[in-house]
N, C-alpha and C positions, 0 to 999 in steps of 0.2 A: 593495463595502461598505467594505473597509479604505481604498481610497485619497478616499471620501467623512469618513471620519472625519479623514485626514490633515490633508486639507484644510480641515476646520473647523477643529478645532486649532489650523492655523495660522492661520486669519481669527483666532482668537480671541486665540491668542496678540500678531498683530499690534493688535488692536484692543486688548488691555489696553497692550502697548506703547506704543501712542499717548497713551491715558487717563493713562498714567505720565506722560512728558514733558510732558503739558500743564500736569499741577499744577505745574510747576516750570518756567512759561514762558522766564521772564527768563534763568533757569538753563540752561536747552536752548539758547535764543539764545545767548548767551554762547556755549558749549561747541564749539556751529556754527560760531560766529566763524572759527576756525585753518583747517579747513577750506574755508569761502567765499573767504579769504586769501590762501590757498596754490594751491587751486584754479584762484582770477583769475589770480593772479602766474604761474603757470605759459603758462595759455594766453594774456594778453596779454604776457610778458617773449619768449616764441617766437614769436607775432605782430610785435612788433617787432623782433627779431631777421631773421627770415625777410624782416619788407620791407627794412629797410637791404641786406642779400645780397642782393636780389635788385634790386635798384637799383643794387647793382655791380656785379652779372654783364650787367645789362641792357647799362652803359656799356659793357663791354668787348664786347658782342656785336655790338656797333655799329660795333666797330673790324673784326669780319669774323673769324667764326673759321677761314677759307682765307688770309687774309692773313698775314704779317711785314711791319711799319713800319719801313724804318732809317731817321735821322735825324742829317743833320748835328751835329756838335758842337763846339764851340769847344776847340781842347788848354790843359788846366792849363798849361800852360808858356808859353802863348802870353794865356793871360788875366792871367800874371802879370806879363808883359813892357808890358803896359800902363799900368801907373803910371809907370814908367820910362821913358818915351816921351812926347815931345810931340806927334812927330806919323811914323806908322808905315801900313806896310800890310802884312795879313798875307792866306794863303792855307791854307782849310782847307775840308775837308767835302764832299760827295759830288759828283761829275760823270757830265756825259752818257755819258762811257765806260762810267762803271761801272753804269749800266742796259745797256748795250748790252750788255757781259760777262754780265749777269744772264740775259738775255733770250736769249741765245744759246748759252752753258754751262750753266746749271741745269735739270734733267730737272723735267717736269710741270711748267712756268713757266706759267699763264693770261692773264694781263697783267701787265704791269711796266709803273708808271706813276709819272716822276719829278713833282716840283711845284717850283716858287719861291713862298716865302711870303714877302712884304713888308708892313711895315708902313706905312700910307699915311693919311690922311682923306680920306675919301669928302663929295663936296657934292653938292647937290641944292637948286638956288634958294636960301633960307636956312639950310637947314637939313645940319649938319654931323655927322658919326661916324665914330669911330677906326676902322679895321676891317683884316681880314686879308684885302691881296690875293694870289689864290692863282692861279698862273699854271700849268695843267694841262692836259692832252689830251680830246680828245671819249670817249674809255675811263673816265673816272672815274665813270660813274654805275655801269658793270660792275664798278667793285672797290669802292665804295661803298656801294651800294643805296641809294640817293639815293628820293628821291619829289618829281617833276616836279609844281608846283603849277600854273603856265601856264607858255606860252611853250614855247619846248626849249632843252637845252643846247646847249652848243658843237658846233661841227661840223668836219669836216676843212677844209673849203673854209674856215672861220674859221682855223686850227691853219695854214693853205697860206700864206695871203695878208696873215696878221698882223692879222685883220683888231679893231678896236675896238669889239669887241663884250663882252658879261659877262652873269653868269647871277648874282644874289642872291639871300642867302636871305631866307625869308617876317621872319624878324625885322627884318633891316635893314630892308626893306620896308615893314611898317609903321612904322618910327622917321623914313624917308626921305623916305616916302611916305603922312604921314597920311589922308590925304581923296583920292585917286585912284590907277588903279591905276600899278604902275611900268612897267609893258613899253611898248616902245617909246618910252619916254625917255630923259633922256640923263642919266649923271652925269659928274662932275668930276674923276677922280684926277690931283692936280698940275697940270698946263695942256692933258690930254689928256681928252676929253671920248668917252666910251664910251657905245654903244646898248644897255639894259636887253634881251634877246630872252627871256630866261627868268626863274623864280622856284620855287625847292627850298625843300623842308623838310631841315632838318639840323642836330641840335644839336651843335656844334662840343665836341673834348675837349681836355685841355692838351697831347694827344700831337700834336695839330695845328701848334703854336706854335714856332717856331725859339728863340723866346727865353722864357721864363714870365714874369720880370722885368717884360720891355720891355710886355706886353699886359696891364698891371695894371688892373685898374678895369673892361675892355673888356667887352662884352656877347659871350658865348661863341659867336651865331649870326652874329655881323657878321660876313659873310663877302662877297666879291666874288672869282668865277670868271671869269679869264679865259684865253686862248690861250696857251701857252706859250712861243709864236715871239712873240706878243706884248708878252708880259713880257720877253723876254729883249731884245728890243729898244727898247723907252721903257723900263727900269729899267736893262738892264745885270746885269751879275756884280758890280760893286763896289759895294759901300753906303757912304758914307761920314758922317759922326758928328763934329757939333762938340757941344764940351765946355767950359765956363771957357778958352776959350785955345788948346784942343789938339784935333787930328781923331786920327779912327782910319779906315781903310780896310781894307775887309773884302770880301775877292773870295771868293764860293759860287755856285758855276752849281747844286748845288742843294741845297737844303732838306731835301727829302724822297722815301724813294723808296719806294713803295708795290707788295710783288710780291704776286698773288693767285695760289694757287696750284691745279689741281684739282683735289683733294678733302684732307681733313684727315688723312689716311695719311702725306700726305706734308713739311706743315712742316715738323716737328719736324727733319727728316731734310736738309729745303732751309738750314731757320735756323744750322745747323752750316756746310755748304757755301757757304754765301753770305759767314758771318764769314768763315772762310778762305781765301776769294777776295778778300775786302776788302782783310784784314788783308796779303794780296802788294803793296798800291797804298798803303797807308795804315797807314807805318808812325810818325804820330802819334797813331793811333787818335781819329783826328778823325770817329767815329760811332758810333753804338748802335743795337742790335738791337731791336727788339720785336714778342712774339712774344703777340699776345691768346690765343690759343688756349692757351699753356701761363698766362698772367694767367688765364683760365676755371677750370681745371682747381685752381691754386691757391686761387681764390676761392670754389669749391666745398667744398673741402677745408674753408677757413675755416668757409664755413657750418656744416660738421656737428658742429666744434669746438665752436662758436660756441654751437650750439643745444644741442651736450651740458653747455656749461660753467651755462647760462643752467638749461636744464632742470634740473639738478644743483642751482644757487639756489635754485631756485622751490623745488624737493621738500625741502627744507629747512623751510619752510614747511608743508607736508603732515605732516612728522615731526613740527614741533611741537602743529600739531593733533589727531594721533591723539596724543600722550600728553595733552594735556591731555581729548581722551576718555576714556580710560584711566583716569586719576586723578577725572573724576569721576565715573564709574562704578564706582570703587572706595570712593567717600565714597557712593554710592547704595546700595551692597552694604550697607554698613557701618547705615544708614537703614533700610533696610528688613529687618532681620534678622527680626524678629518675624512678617512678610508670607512671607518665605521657610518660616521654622516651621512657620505653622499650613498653606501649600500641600504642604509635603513629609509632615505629619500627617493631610493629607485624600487624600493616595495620590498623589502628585507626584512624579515620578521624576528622577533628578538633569540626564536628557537634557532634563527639561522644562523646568527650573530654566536650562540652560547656554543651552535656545532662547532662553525671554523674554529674559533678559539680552541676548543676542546679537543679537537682534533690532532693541533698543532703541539698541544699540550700531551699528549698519548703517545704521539711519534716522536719527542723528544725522549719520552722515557721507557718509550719498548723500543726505539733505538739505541739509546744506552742500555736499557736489557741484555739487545741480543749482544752487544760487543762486550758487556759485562760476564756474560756466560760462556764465549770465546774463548776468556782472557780468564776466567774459575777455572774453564778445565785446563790449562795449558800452565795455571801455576802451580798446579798439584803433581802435574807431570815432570817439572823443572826439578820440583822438589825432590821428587823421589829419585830421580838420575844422578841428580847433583849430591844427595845426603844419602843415608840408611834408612832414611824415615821412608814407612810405608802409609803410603794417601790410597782413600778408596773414595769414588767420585760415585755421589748417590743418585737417584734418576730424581728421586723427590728434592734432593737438597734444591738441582735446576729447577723444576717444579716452579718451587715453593721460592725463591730467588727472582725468580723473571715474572712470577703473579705479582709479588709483590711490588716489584718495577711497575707494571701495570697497574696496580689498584693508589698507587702511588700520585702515580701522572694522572689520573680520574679524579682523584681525593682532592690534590692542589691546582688542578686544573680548574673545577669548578666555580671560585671565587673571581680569578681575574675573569672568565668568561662572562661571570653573571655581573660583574660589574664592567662588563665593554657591551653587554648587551642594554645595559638601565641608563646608558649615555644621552642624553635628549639630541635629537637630531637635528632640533635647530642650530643647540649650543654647540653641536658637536661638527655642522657647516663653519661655523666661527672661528674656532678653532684655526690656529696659527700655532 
């Protein structure tokens, strides 16, 4: 019987609650405002937050979290010796040796896989694109993870015999190849004409790029894969570069050298060992390390920053909405003094007096909650339609958004209730 009365009570109490705020439509609205506000801003400022991070972790995962990329590098010293020069040749940046040393001294080595990347124009009957040709082993889809769309990669008997063959990606592809497919055709690099055998998917990154400069404008998937032995013999180690006047000649056997390693235990541990192997042969320091796995690790870290600093904004917003509860709940107190009177004179206990109020005060702000969380996930959706920006909508962002709407309207409710319940009921008869 007691918990049948309780529960009326509170039907009751909630239904006069409701009956309150209605007469004072516009005014509830309002009040809700700061709530719905802060609520949105919460869950879509962490929606958008969470996609940009994960749109960077994506890139970086791609580089392979078993691998270390070193990367030739031009020495400061040596790029500054070129204005001063008409016409020069200089020598920097990684060689076949130093795969071979990797490959053969570093514990838990999976493949070591060097590249030459040149930059070339690709033709194709009329049709012309700048693109990165990359001169690599039949191993690069194992340190990769490439996706084979037709055709196959390269092969050893290609890698043996030098042979003129390439593997493109779907992008160039299409650009190359609008209306039929490409395999088994031929394209043009310079006056050497290579057979299409394959076609990958691959979004190419700038850690691929010998130079970021030189590949300005380029579409990040124009890539052409060929032979190693291939490259090295119709391009050569020396590039050479006319300018107003003056060349420069620039000998790299290679580019880039890609170690995968057995499993992730051991990077960290190789990416030290390898500098210090380098750094015996290359005391220009004509290369860089890069190590995705520890890029991961720091780009996570970012996120949680990220989402504490953004979450932190948004609740700012939330703050202001429970006071602005707060305050007008303390101008309703003030209103309704006479109503408080005659209930605490018809036997109203001050517990009953602190529910209504409290009540009224809860359903303003899990009212505004739920239409706060509506209006989070529909602006993260807007976003993503309307921009490039990719939003990822988290179960806890809402969570952790609409509790806090709730703990909000409990927190700033409590003061005007406790002071409509301490109202003396004589004084509060008087009242005019």
């Amino acid at each position: 019987m007691i918990t049948f009365i309780t529960r009326h009570q509170l039907f009751n109490t909630v239904k006069l609650g409701v009956k309150s705020l209605l007469l004072h439509k516009l005014r509830s609205g309002l009040t809700m405002l700061g709530m719905i506000f802060g609520v949105c801003s919460v869950i879509a400022m962490l929606a958008i937050g969470e996609g940009a991070s994960y749109e960077a972790q994506e890139r970086i995962k791609r580089l392979g979290s078993t691998n270390i990329i070193i990367n030739s590098v031009k020495p400061p010293e040596q790029e500054n010796d070129n204005s001063s020069s008409k016409s020069f040749g200089i020598h920097y940046g990684l060689t076949y040796d130093d795969a071979a040393r990797i490959q053969f001294t570093i514990p838990n080595v999976e493949i070591v896989l060097p590249m030459r990347i040149i930059r070339e124009n690709v033709r194709f009957d009329r049709n012309m694109e700048p693109c990165q040709i990359i001169g690599t082993l039949p191993s690069y889809p194992g340190a990769k993870g490439i996706d084979l769309v037709g055709g196959r990669f390269l092969s050893m008997i290609d890698q043996k015999h030098q042979r003129n063959v390439c593997v493109i990606t779907s992008g160039l592809a299409y650009r190359l190849f609008p209306y039929q497919s490409p395999l088994q055709s031929t394209i043009r690099i310079q006056n050497v004409y290579y057979q299409v055998v394959g076609m990958i998917n691959e979004t190419g990154t700038s850690e691929q790029r010998p130079q970021k400069d030189e590949m300005e404008g380029e579409p990040l998937d124009n890539n052409v894969y060929i032979p190693l032995s291939t490259a090295k013999s119709r391009f050569g180690e020396t590039l050479i570069r006319r300018n107003a006047g003056s060349f420069t000649a620039e000998t790299v056997q290679l580019h880039q050298i890609i170690v995968k390693m057995l499993n992730t235990q051991s990077v960290i541990a190789a990416e030290r060992q390898i500098h210090a192997l380098l750094r015996r042969f290359h005391e220009d320091n004509d290369f860089e390390i890069i190590v995705p796995l520890q890029l991961l690790r720091e780009a996570e870290a970012t996120k949680r920053m990220f989402n504490i600093v953004l979450g932190s904004i948004a609740a700012i917003s939330l703050l202001v909405g429970g006071i602005g509860i707060m305050n007008i709940m303390l101008a309703t107190v003030t209103e309704r003094t006479r109503e408080i009177g005659v209930r605490r004179a018809l036997g109203a206990k001050k517990k009953d007096i602190v529910t209504q109020f409290l009540i009224e005060t809860v359903m303003l702000s899990i009212g505004g909650g739920l239409i706060g969380v509506l209006l989070g996930i529909l602006v993260p959706l807007l976003v993503s339609l309307t921009t490039d920006m990719e939003t990822i909508i988290t179960p806890w962002s809402i969570g952790l958004a609409f509790s806090i709407s709730g703990i909000i309207g409990i927190a700033f409710g409590i003061y005007p209730a406790s002071q409509a319940a301490e109202l003396d009921p004589i004084e509060a008869l008087r009242h005019e």
